[in-house]
N, C-alpha and C positions, 0 to 999 in steps of 0.2 A: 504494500500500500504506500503510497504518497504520502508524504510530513502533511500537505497540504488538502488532501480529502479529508480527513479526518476531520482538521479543523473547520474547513468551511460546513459540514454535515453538523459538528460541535453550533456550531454560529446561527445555522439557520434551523434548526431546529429550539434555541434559545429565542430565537425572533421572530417566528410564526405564530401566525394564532388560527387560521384559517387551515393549516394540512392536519389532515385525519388519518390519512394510510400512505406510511414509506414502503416499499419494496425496493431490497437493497439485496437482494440475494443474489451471489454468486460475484463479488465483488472485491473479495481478496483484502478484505479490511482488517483480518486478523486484532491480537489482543488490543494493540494502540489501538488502530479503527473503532473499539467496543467502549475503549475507555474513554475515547470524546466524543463518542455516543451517546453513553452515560451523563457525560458532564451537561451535555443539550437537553435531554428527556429531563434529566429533575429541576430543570427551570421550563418545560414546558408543558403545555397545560388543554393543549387540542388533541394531541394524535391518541388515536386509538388503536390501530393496528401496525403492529414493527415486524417485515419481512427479513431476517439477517442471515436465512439459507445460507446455507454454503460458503463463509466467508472463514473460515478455521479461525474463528476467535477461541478455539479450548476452553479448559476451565478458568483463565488468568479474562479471559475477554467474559466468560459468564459470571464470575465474580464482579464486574465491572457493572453489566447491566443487572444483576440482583441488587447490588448498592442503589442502583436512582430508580429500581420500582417502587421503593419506599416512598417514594417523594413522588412519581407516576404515576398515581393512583387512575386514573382515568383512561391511563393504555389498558383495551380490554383483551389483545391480541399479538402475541407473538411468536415468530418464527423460527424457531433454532437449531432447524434439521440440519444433518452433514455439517457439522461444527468440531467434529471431533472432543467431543465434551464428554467426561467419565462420570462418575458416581459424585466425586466431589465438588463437579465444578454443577452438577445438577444439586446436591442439598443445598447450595445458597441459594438458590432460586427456590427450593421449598421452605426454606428458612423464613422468605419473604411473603409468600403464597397465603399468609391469613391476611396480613396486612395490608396486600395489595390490591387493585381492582382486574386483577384479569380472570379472564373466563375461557380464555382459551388457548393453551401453553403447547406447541408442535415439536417434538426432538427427536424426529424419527431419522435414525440412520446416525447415530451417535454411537458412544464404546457404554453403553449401559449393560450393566446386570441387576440380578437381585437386591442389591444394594438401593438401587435407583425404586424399586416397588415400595421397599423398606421403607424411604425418606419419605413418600409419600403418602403413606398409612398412619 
């Protein structure tokens, strides 16, 4: 990914108020790309659905966006298939999952096992 994607997706997601659904999958934005990702969603305050398929943010990039669901309470929707994300980097996102507003979490095609059923019971 680009120094400069990241940020500008940081910036404009910080100063929208009118976008409801990013689709950003397959886009090579890995852990940086997720962390100023993150930094935009918990100051903003429209989007409802985040597509991030296929961008290999792992666990270090789904730790990143489990921090600003906290604060994202109004994203109902997100996408974090083929992310390469394990057991660990899935409990911070169940960690988050009372407090947050989504309804509908996709992570198909990740390194999950039993562990990943576990966090979520």
């Amino acid at each position: 990914m680009e120094s400069g994607i990241g940020e500008f997706l940081k910036e404009t997601l910080k100063n929208t108020s009118s976008l409801s659904k990013l689709q950003l999958e397959y886009n090579e934005l890995g852990p940086l790309g997720a962390k100023e990702i993150s930094l935009g969603l918990s100051l903003n305050y429209s989007l409802h659905s985040l597509n991030l398929k296929g961008n290999g943010i792992g666990d270090q990039g789904t730790n990143y966006i489990a921090s600003s669901l906290q604060d994202c309470i109004q994203l109902r929707e997100l996408d974090l298939s083929s992310n390469n994300i394990s057991a660990t980097g899935f409990a911070a996102i169940c960690d988050v999952l009372p407090a947050c507003g989504l309804q509908t979490l996709v992570c198909n095609r990740n390194i999950l096992n039993d562990e990943v059923v576990i966090a979520f019971s």
